[in-house]
C-alpha positions in Angstrom: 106.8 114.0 98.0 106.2 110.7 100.5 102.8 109.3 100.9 103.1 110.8 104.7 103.8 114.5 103.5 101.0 114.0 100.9 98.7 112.5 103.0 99.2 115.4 105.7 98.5 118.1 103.3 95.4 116.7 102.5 94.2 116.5 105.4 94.8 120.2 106.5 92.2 120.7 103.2 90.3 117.8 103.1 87.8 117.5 106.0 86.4 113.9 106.5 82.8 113.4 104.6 79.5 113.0 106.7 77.0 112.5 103.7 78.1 109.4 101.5 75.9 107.5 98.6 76.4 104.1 97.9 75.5 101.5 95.4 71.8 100.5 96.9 71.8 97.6 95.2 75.0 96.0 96.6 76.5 95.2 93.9 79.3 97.8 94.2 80.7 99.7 97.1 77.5 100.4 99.8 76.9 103.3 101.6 78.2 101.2 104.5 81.3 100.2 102.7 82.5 103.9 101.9 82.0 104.9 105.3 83.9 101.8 106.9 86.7 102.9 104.1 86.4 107.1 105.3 87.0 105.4 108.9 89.5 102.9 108.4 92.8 103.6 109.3 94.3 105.2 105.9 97.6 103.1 106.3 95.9 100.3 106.9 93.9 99.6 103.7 94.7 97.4 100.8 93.8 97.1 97.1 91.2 94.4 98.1 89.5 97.0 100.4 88.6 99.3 97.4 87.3 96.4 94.9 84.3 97.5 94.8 84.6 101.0 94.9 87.0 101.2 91.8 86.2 101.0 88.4 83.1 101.5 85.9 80.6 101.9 88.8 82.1 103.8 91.2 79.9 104.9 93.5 79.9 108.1 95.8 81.3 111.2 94.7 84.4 113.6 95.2 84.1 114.3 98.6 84.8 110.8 99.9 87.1 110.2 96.9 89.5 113.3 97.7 89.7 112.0 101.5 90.2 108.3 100.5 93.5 109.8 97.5 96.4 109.4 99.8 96.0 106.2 100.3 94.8 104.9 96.6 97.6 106.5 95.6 99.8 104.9 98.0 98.8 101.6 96.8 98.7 102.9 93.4 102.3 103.3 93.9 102.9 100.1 95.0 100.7 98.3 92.0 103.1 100.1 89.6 105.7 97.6 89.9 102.9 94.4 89.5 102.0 92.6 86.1 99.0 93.2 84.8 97.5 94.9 88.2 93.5 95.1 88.5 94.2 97.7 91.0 96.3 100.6 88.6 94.0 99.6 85.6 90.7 100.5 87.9 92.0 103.6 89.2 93.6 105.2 86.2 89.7 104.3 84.4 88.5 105.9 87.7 90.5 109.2 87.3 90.4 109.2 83.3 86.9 108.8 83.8 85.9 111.7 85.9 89.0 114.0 85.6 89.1 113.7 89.0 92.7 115.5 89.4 92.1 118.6 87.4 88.7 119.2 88.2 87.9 118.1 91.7 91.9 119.1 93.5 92.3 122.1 94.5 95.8 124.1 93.3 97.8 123.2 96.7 96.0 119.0 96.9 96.8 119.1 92.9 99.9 119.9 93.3 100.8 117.9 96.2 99.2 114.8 94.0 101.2 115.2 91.1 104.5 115.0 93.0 103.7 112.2 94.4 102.5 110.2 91.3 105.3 112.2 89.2 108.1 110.7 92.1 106.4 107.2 91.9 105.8 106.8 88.2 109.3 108.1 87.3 111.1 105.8 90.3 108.9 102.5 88.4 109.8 103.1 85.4 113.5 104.0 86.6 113.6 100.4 88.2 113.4 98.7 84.3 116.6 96.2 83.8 115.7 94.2 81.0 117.1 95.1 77.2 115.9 91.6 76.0 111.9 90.8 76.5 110.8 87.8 75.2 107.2 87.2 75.6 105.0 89.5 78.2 106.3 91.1 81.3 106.3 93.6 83.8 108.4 96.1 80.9 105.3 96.2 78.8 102.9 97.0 81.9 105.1 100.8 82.4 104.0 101.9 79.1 100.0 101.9 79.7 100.4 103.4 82.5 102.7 106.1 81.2 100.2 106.9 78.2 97.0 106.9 80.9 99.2 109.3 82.9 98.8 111.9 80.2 95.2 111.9 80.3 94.6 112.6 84.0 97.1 115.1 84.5 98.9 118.0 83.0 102.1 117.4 85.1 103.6 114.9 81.9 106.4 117.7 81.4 108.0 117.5 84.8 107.7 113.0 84.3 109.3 113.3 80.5 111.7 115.7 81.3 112.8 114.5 84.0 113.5 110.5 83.2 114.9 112.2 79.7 117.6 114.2 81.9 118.5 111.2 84.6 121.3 109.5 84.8 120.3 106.6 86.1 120.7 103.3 84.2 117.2 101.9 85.0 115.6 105.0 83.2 118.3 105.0 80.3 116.8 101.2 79.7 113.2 102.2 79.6 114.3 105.1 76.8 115.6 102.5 75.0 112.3 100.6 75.8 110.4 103.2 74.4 112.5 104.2 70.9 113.0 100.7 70.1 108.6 101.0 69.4 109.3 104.4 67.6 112.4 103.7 65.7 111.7 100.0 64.5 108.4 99.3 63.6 109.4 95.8 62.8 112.2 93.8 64.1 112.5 95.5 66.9 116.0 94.3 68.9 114.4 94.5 72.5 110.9 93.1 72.6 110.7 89.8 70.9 107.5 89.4 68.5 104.3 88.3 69.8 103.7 84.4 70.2 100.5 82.9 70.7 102.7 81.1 73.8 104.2 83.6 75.4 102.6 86.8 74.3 104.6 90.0 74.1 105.1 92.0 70.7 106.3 95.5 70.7 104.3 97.8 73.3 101.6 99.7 71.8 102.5 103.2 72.8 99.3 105.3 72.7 97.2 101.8 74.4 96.0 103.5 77.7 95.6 101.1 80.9 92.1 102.5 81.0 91.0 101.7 77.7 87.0 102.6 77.6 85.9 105.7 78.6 86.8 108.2 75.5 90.3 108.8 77.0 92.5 111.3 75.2 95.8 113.2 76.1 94.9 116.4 77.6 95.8 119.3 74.5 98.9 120.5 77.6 100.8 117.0 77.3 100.1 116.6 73.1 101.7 120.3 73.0 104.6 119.5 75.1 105.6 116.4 73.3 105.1 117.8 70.1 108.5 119.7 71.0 110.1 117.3 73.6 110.3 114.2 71.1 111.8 114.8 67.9 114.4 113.2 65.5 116.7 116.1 67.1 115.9 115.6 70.3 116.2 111.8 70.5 119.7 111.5 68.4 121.1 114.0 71.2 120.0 111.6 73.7 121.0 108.6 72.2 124.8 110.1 71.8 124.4 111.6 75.6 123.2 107.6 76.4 126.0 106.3 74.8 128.9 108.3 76.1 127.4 108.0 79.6 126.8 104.4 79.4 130.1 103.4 77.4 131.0 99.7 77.4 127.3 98.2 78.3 124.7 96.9 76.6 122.7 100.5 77.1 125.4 102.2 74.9 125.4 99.0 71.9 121.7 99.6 71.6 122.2 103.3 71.7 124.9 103.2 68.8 123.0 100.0 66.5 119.5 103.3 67.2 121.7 106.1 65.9 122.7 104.0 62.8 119.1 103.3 62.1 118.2 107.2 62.7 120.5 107.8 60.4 118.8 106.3 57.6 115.2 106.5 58.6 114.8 109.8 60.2 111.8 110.5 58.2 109.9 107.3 59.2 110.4 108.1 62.4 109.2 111.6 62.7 106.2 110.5 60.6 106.0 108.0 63.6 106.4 110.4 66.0 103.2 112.5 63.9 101.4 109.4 64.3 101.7 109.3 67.9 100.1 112.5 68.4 97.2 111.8 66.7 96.5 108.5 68.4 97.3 109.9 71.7 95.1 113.0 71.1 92.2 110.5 69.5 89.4 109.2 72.5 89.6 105.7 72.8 86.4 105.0 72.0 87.2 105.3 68.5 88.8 101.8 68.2 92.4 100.7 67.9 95.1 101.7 66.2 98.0 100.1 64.2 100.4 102.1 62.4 98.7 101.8 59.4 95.4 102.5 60.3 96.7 105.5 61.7 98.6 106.3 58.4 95.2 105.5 56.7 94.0 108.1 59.1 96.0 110.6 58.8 95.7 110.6 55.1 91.8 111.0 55.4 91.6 112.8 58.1 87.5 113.4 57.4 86.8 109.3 56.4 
């Protein structure tokens, strides 16, 4: 799905709004700016054009929000790749925040946006190179925006499943990426610990890029992964990683995880139980290390 094929099935649907509300106060986006937006040239607007229309106090309403998707998510795509964007961090709060995707798209506009974001997503997080990260970077930036992408839409099976069956090198790196937080909860032999320099530290994988607004996993994605990642399920991958990756780095660190399976399997699916809860837990209820969440488990009523 292209931004051109999206943006021309929404606009079969999606007529072009006549009654918009503004902020009155001018602070945010103005009636006046949403309408200059709805009459803008779609392919012409930039991340700058929507600053004041993203975020905590977005004003108007669905109507001028399902016209103006194509292009948000066309830049969306693009602010993927950026550290740190303002941009991906006010929309994903935007859509987390309203459920805008599963509650204001119809089946066919739904569908057509999930493509899109399920081709764009997969293809940033494909484009991951680095099996060595020392202090922060762009590799810890795909992992918020991978957890935030399980709270505003149900399409998380078609994302996992399919970076999980790819071939390609870039998504075999962000695998790794990702089990190196499950498998080693210290030490871990990618991501170099934090430094109050440089930053960094092991990714936080249940921290949403839209931290603040109750998010949760939608009860779809938590049932899917509770099946798709298991001790099982990740050994066979790791061996399938290896074999198809022999000689290179991706297969060493593949090898050095199985070892480690090996001999911690069972902290691993407890870390794997942990993840469900935190990912399935609103945000709102306050961080999460994997000992609080241990702590929480255990009390599950405290």
């Amino acid at each position: 799905m292209t931004s051109t094929e999206l943006s021309q099935i929404f606009r079969k649907e999606v007529p072009r709004p006549t009654n918009v509300q503004g902020d009155s106060w001018g602070i945010d986006a103005t009636t006046g700016d949403i309408l200059r937006l709805i009459e803008a040239d779609p392919d012409s607007l930039k991340p700058e054009d929507f600053s004041g229309y993203l975020g905590y106090c977005t004003t108007g309403g669905d109507d001028d929000l399902r016209f103006l998707f194509p292009p948000l998510l066309r830049i969306w795509a693009s602010a993927l790749y950026e550290r740190d964007s303002w941009f991906t961090q006010y929309f994903h709060e935007e859509v987390c925040r309203t459920d805008f995707v599963e509650r204001a798209l119809s089946p066919t506009l739904k569908e057509a946006a999930c493509a899109f974001m399920v081709r764009a997503l997969s293809e940033r997080i494909g484009s991951e190179e680095a099996l060595s990260v020392n202090g922060v970077s762009t590799s810890h930036d795909w992992f918020g925006c991978l957890a935030s992408f399980g709270v505003f839409t149900t399409a998380m099976p078609a994302l996992w499943s399919g970076i999980w069956e790819s071939e390609q090198r870039g998504h075999a790196v962000a695998l790794l990426q990702y089990l190196s937080c499950l498998i080693y909860e210290d030490s871990n032999p990618i991501f170099a610990p934090w430094t109050c320099n440089k930053g960094g530290g092991s990714p936080v994988l249940w921290r949403f890029d839209s931290v603040g607004f109750n998010e949760a996993w939608k009860q779809e994605n938590v049932a899917y992964l509770t099946t798709a990642l298991t001790t099982e399920r990740i050994s066979d991958w790791l061996v399938r990683a290896s074999a198809l990756h022999q000689g290179s780095k991706i297969a060493e660190l593949a090898n050095s995880f199985l070892d480690e399976l090996a001999t911690g399997a069972r902290a691993v699916d407890e870390r794997i139980g942990l993840l469900l809860i935190a990912l399935q837990t609103p945000s709102g209820v306050g961080g999460f290390t994997w000992d609080t969440l241990r702590a929480a488990a255990a009390n599950p009523k405290g």
